[in-house]
C-alpha positions as CSV (number, residue, x, y, z in Angstrom):
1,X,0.0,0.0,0.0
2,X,1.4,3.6,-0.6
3,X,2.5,6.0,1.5
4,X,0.1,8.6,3.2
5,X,2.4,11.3,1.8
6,X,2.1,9.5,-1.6
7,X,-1.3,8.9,-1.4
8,X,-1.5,12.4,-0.6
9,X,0.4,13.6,-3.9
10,X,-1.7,11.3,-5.8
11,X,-5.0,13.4,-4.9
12,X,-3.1,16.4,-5.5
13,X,-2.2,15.3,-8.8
14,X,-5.7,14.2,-9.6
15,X,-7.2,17.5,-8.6
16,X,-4.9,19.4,-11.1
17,X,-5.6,17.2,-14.0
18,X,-9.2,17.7,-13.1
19,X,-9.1,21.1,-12.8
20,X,-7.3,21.4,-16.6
21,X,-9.7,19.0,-18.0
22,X,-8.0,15.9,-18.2
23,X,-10.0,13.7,-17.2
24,X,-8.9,10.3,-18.3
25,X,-5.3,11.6,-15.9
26,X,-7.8,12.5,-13.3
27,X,-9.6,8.7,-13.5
28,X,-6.7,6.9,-13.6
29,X,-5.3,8.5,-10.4
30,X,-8.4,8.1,-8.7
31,X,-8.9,4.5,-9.9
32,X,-5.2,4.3,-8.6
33,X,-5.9,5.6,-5.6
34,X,-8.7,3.4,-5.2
35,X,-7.0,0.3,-5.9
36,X,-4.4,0.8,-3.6
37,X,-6.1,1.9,-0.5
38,X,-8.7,0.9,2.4
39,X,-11.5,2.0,3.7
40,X,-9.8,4.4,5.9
41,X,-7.3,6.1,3.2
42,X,-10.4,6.8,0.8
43,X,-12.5,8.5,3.5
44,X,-8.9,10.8,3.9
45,X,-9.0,11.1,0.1
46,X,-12.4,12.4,0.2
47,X,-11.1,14.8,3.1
48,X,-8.3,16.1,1.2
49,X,-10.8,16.7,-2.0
50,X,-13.0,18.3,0.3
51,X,-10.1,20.7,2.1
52,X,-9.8,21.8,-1.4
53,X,-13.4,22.0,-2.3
54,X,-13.7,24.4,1.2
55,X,-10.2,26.4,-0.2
56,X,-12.4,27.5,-3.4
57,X,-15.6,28.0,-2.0
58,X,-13.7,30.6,0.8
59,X,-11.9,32.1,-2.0
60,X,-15.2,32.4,-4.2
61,X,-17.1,34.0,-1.7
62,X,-14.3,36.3,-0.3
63,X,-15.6,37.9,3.1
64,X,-19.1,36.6,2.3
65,X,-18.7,33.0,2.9
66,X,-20.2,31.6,6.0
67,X,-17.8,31.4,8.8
68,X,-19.0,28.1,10.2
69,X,-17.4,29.5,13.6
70,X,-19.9,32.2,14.0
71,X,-22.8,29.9,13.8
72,X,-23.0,30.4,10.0
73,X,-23.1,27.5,7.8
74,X,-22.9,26.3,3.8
75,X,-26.0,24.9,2.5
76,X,-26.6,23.3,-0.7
77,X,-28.8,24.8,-3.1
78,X,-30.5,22.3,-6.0
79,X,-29.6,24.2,-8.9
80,X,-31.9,21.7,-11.2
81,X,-35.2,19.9,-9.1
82,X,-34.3,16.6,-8.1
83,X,-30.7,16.7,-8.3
84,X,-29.7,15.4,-5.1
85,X,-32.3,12.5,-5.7
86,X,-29.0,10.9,-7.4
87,X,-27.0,9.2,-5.0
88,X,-23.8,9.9,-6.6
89,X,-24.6,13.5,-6.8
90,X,-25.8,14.0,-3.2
91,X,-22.7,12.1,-1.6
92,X,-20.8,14.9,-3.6
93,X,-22.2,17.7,-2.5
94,X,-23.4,17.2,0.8
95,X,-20.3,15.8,2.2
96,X,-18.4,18.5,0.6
97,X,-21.2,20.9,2.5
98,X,-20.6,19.1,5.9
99,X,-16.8,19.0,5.6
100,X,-16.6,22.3,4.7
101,X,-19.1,23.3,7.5
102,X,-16.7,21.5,10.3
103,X,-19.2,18.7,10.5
104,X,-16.9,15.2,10.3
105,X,-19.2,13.7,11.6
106,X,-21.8,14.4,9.1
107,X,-19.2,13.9,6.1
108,X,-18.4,10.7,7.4
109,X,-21.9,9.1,7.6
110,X,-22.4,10.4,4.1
111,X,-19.0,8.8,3.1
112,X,-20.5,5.5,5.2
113,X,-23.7,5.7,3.3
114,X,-21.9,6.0,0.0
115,X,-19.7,2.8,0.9
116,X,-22.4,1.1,1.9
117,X,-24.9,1.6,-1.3
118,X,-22.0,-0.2,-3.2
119,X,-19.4,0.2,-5.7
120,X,-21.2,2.4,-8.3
121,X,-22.4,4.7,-6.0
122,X,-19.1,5.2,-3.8
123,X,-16.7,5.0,-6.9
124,X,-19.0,7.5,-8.5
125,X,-19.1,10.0,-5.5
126,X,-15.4,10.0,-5.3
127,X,-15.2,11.3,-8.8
128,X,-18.5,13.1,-8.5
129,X,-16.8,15.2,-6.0
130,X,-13.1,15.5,-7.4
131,X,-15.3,16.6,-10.1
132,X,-17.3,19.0,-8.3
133,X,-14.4,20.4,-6.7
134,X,-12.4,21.3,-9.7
135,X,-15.0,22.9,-11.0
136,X,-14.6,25.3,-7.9
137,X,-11.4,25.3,-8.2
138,X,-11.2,26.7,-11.5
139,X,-14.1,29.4,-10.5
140,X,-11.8,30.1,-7.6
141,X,-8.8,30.5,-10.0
142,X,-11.4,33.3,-12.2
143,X,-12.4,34.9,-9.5
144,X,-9.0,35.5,-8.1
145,X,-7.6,36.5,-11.6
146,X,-10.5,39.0,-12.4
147,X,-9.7,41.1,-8.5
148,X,-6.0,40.6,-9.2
């Protein structure tokens, strides 16, 4: 099995292909990643996607994000009516919603559920939220380049 620090290079890696749109990099990585690791190491690698996720959102929203601190708190909003009726989707965003809010307890019975509801769903909420968290990554990387 690979190293923490490895495994932790790896996720870096696949965020950055993910972020410059090369996904078959970004799915290898993550299949990688998945191949090599337990139970434990993948709900990390969902933290570490998830620190990233929260980076982006922070730097989206400037002084207007919620300070989870203060008693404010991220929420998800369905953008499209039903879309957290997909399990896939809604492992995505609302553990990136309770990580990002401080809740780890939260994240990790969403991560449990998506374990549990089998290999399609978990597999798929792993990419679903590298995914999801490029694409805030690269809004981030807009957002800083159009104040800078």
């Amino acid at each position: 099995m690979m190293t923490s620090r490895e495994a932790a290079e790896m996720v870096e890696e696949a965020l950055t292909a993910a972020v410059v749109g090369d996904a078959d990099r970004a799915a290898g990585l993550i299949a990688r990643l998945g191949v090599d690791s337990d139970a434990h190491r993948m709900f990390g690698v969902c933290c570490a996607i998830a620190e990233a996720g929260h980076r982006a959102l922070r730097l989206c929203f400037g002084e207007a994000a919620p300070d989870p601190s203060q008693g404010d708190m991220w929420m998800i909003e369905q953008l499209e009516a039903g879309a957290l009726d997909n399990p896939v989707q809604a492992f995505a965003s609302r553990f990136l919603v309770a990580y990002s809010n401080g809740d780890r307890e939260t994240a990790r019975a969403h991560w449990e559920t998506a374990l549990a509801a089998g290999p399609e769903v978990f597999v798929g909420g792993v990419c679903q939220l590298l995914v999801d968290v490029a694409g805030l990554t690269r809004a981030a990387m807009q957002q800083s380049e159009a104040d800078g």
